[in-house]
MOPAC internal coordinates of N, CA, C and O (Angstrom, degrees):
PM7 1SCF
backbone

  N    0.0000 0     0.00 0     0.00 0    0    0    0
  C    1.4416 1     0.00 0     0.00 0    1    0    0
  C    1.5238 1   108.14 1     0.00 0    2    1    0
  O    1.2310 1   118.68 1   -42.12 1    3    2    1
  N    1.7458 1   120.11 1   137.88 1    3    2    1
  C    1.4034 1   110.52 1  -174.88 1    5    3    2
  C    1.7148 1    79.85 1  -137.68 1    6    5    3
  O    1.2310 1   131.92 1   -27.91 1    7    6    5
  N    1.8433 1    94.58 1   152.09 1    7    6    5
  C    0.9709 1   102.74 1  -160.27 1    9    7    6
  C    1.3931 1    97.23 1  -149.09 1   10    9    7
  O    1.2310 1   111.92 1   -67.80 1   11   10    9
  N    1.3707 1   132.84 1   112.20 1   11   10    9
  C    1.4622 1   134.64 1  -161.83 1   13   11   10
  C    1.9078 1    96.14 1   -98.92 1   14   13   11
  O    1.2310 1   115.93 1   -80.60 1   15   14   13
  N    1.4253 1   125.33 1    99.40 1   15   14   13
  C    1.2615 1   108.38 1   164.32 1   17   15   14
  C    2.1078 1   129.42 1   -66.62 1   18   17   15
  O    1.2310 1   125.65 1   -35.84 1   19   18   17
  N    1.3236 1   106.75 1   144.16 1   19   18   17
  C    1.1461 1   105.77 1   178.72 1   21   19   18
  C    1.6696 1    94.90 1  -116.17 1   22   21   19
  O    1.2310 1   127.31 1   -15.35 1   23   22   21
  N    1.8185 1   103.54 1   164.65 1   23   22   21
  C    1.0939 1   121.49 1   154.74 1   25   23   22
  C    1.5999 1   139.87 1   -36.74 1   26   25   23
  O    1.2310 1   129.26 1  -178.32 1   27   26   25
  N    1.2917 1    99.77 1     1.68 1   27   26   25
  C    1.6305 1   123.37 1  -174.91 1   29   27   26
  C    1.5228 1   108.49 1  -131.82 1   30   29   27
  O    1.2310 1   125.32 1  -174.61 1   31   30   29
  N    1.1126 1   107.39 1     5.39 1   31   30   29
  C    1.4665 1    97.34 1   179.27 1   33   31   30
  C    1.1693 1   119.53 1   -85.91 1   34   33   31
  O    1.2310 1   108.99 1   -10.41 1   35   34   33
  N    1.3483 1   138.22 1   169.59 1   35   34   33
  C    1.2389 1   137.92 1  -176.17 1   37   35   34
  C    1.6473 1   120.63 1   -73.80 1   38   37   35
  O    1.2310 1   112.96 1   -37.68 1   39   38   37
  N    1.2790 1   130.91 1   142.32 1   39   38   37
  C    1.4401 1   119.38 1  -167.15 1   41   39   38
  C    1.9389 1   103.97 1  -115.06 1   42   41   39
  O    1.2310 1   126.68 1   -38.32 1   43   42   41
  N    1.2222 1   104.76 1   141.68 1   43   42   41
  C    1.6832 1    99.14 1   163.54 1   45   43   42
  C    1.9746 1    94.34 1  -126.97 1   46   45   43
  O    1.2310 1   132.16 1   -31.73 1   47   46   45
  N    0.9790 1    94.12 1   148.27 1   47   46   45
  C    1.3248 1   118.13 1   179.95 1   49   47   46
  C    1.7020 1   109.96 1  -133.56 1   50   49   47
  O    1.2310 1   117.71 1   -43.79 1   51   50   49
  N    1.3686 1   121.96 1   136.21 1   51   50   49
  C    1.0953 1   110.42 1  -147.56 1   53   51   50
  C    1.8742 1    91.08 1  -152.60 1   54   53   51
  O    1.2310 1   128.46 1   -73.41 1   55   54   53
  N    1.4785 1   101.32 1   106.59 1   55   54   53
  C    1.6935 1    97.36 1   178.61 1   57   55   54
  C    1.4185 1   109.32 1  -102.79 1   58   57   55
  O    1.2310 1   110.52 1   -57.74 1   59   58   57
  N    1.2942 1   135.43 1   122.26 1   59   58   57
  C    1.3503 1   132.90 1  -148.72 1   61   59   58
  C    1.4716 1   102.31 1  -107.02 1   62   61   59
  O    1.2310 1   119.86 1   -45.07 1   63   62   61
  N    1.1580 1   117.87 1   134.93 1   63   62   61
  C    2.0012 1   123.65 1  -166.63 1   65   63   62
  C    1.7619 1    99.90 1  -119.82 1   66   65   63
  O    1.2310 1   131.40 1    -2.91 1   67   66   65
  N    1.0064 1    95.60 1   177.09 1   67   66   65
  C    1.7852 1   101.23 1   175.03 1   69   67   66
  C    1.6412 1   106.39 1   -67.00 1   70   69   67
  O    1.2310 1   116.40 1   119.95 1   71   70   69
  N    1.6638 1   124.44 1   -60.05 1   71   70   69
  C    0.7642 1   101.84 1  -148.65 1   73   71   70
  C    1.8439 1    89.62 1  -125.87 1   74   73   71
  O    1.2310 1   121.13 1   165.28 1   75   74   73
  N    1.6466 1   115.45 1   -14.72 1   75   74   73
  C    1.2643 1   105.28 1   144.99 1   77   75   74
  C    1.5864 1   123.32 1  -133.66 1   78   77   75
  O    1.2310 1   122.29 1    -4.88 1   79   78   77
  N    1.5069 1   113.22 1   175.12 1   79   78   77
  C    1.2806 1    98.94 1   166.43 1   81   79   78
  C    1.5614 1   120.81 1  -131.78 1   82   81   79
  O    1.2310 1   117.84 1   -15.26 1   83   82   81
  N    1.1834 1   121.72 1   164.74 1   83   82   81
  C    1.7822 1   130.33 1  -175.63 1   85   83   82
  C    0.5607 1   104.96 1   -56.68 1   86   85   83
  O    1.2310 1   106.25 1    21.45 1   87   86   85
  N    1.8404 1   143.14 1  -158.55 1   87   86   85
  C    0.9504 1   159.23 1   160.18 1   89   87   86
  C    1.1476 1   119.77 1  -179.36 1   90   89   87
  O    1.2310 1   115.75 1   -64.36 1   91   90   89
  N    0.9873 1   125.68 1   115.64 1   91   90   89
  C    2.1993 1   116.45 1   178.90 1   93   91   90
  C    1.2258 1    98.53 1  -116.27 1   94   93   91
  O    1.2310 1   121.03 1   -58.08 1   95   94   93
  N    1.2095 1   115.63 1   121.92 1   95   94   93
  C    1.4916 1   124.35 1   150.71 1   97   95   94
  C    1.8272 1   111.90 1   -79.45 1   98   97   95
  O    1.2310 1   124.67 1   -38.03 1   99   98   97
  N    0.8874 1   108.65 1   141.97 1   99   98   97
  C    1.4696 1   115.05 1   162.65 1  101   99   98
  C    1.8513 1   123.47 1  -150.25 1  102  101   99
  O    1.2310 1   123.02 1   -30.36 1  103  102  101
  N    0.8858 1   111.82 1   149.64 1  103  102  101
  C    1.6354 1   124.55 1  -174.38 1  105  103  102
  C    1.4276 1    90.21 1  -118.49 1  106  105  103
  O    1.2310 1   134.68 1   -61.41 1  107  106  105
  N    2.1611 1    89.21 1   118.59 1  107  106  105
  C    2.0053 1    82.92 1   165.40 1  109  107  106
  C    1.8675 1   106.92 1   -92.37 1  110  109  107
  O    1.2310 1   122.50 1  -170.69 1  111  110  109
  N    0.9582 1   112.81 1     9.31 1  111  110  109
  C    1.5360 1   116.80 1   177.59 1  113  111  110
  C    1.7160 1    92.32 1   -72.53 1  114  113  111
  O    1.2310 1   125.28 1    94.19 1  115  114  113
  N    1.3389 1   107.46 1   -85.81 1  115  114  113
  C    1.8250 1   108.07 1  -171.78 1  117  115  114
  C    1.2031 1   112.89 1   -75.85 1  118  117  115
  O    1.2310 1   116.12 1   157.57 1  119  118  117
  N    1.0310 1   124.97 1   -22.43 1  119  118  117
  C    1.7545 1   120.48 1   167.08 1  121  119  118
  C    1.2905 1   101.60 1    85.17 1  122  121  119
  O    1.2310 1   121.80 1  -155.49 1  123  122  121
  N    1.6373 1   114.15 1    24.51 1  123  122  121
  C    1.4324 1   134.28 1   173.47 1  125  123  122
  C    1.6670 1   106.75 1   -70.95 1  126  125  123
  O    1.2310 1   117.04 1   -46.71 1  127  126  125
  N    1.4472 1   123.23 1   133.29 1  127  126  125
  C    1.6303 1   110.35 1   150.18 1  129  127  126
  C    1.1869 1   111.69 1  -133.89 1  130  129  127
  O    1.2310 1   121.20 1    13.93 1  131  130  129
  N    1.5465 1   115.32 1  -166.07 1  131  130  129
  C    1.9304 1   109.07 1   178.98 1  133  131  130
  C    2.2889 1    73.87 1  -176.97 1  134  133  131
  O    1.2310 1   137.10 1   -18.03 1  135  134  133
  N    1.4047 1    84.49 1   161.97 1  135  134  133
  C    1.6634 1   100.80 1  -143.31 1  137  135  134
  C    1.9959 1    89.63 1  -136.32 1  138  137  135
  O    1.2310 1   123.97 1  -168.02 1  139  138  137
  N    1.0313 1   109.98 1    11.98 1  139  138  137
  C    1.7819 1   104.63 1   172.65 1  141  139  138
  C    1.9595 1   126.43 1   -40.00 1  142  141  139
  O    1.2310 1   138.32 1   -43.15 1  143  142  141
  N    0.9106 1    82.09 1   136.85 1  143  142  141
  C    1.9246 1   100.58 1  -178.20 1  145  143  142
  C    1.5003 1    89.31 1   -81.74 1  146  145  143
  O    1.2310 1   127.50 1   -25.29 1  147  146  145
  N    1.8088 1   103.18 1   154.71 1  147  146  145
  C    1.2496 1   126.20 1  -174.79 1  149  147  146
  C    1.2237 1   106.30 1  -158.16 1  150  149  147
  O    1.2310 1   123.33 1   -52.69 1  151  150  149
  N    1.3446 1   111.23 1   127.31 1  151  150  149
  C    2.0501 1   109.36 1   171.91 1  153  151  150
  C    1.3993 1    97.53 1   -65.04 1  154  153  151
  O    1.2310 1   130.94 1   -22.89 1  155  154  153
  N    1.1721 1    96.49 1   157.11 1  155  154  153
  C    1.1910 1   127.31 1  -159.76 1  157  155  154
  C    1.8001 1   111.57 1  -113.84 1  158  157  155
  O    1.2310 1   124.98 1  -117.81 1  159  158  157
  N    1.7451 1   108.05 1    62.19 1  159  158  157
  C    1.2079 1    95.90 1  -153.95 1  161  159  158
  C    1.5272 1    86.91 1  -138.08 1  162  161  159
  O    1.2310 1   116.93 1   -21.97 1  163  162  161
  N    1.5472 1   123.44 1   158.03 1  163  162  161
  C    1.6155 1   115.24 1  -177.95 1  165  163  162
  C    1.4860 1   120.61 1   -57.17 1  166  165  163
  O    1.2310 1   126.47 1   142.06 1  167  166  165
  N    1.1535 1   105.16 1   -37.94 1  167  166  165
  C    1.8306 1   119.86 1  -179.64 1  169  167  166
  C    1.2803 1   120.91 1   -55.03 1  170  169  167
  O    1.2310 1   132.37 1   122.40 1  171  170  169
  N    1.8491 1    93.71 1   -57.60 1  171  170  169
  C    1.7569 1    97.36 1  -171.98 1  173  171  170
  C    1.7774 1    91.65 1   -78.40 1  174  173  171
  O    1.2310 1   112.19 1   129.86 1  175  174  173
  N    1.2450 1   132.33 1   -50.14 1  175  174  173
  C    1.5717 1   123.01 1   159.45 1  177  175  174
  C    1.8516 1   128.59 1    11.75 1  178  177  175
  O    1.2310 1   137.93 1   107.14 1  179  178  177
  N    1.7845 1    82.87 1   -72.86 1  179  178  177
  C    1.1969 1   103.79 1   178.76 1  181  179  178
  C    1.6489 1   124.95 1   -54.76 1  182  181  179
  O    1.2310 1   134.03 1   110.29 1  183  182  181
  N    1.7739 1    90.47 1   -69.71 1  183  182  181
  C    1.7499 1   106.50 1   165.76 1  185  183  182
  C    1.3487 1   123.69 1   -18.43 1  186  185  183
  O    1.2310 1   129.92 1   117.38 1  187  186  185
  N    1.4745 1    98.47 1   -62.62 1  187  186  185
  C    1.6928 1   139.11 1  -178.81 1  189  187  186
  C    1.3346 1   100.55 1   -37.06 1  190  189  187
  O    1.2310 1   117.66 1   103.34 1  191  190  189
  N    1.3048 1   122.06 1   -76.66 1  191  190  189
  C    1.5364 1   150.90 1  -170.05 1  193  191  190
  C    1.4083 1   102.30 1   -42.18 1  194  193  191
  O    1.2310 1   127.87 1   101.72 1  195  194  193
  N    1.7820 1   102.46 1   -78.28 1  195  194  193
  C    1.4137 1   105.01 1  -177.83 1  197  195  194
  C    1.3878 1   134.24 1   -71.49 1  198  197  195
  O    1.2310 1   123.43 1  -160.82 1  199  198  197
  N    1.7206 1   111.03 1    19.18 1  199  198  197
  C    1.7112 1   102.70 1  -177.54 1  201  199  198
  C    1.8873 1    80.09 1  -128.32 1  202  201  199
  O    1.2310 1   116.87 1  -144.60 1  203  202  201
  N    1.4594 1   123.56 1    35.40 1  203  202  201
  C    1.5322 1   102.84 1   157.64 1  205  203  202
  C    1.4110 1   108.58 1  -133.83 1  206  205  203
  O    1.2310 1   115.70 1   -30.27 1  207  206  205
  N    1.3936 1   125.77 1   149.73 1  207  206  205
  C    1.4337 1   150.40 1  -134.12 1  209  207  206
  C    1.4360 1    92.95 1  -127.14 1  210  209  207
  O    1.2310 1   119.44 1  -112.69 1  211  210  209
  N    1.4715 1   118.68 1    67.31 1  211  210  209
  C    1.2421 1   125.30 1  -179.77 1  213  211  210
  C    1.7652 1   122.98 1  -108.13 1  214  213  211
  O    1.2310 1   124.61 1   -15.42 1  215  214  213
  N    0.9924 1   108.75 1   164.58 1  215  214  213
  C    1.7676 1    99.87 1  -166.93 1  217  215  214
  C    1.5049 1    92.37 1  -106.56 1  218  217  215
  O    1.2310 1   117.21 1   133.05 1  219  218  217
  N    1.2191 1   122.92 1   -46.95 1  219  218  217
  C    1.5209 1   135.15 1  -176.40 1  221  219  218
  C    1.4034 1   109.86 1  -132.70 1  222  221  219
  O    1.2310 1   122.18 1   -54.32 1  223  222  221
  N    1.4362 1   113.42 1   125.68 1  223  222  221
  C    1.2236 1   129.93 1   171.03 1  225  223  222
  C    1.9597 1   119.37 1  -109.61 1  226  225  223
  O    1.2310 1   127.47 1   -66.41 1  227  226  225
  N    0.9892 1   103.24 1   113.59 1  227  226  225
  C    1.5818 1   101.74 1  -177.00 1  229  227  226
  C    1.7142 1   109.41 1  -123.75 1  230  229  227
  O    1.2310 1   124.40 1   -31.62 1  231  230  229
  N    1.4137 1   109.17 1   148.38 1  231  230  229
  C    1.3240 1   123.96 1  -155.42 1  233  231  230
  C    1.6683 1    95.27 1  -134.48 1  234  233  231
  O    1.2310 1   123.31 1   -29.56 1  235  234  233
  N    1.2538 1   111.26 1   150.44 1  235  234  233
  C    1.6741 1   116.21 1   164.57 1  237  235  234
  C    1.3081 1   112.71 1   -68.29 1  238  237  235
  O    1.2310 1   114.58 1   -31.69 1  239  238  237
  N    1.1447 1   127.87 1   148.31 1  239  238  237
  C    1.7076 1   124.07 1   149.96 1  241  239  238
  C    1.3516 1   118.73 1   -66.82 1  242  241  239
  O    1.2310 1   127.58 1   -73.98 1  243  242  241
  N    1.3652 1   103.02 1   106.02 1  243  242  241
  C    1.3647 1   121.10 1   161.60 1  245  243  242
  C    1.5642 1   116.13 1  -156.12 1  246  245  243
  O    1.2310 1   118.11 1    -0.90 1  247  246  245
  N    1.1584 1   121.20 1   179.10 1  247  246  245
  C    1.6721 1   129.93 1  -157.22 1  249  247  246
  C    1.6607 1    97.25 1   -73.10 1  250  249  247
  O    1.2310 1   122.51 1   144.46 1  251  250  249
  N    1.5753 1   112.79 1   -35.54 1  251  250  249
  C    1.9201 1   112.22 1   170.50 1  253  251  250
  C    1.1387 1   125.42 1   -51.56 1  254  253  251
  O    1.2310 1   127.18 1   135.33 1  255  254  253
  N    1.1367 1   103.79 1   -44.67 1  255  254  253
  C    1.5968 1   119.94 1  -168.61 1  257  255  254
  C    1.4341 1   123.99 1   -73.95 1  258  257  255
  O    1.2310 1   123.01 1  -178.11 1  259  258  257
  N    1.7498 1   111.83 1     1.89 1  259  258  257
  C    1.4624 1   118.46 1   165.53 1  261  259  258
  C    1.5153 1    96.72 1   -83.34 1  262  261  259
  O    1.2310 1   118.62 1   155.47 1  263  262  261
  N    1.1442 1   120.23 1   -24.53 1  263  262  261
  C    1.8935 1   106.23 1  -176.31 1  265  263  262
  C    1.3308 1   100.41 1   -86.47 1  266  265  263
  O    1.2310 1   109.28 1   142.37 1  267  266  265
  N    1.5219 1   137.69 1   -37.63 1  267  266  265
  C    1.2635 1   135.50 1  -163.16 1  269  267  266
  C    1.8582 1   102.33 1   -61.68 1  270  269  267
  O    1.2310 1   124.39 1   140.86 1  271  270  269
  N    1.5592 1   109.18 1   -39.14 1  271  270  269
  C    1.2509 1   123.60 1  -149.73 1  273  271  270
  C    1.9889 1    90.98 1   -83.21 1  274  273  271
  O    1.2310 1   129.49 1   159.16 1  275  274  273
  N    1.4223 1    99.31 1   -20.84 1  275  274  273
  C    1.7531 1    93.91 1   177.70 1  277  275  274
  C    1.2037 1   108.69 1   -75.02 1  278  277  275
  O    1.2310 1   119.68 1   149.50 1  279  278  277
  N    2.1183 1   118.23 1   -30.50 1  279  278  277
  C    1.4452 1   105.24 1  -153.53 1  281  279  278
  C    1.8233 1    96.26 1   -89.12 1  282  281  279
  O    1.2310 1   122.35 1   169.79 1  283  282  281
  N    1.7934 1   113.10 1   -10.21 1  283  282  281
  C    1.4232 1    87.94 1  -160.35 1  285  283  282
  C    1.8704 1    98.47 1   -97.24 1  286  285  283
  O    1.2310 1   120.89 1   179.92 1  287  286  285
  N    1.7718 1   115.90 1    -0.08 1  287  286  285
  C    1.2240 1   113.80 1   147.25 1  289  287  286
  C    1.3800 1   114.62 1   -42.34 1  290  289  287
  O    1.2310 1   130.91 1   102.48 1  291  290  289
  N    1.4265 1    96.55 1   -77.52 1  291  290  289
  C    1.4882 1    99.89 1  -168.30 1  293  291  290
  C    1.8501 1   135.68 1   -32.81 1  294  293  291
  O    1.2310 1   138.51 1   140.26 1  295  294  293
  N    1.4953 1    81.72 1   -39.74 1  295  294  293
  C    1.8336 1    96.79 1   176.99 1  297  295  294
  C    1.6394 1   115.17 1  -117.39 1  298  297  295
  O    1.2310 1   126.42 1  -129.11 1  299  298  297
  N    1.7683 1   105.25 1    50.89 1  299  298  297
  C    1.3136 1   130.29 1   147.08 1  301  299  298
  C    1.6996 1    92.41 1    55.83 1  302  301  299
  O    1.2310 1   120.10 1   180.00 1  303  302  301

């Protein structure tokens, strides 16, 4: 799957905690967001990742976020 992001695409941003993590969705079309909690666990991670329809996905720098950054390759 190839997927060219634009300036309008939808953003997830994703601050990763011990035992949960943030999440902001935002739309730069409506300038809509929403800010939901997520365990912070490889499984629900995964699930998580591959059932959202995102244009850009961004992660903090930290030592997690090299696995997060494989699973949300993986599921386009």
């Amino acid at each position: 799957m190839s997927f060219e992001p634009s300036s309008n695409a939808p953003i997830l941003a994703i601050d990763l905690g011990k035992s949960n993590s943030m999440c902001c969705f935002f739309d730069p079309r409506s300038q809509e967001s929403r800010v939901p909690s997520v365990p912070t666990n490889r499984g629900y991670l995964r699930s998580f990742l591959s059932a959202q329809k995102m244009g850009w996905v961004v992660f903090e720098a930290c030592g997690p976020a090299a696995g997060c950054t494989i699973y949300a390759r993986n599921w386009g």
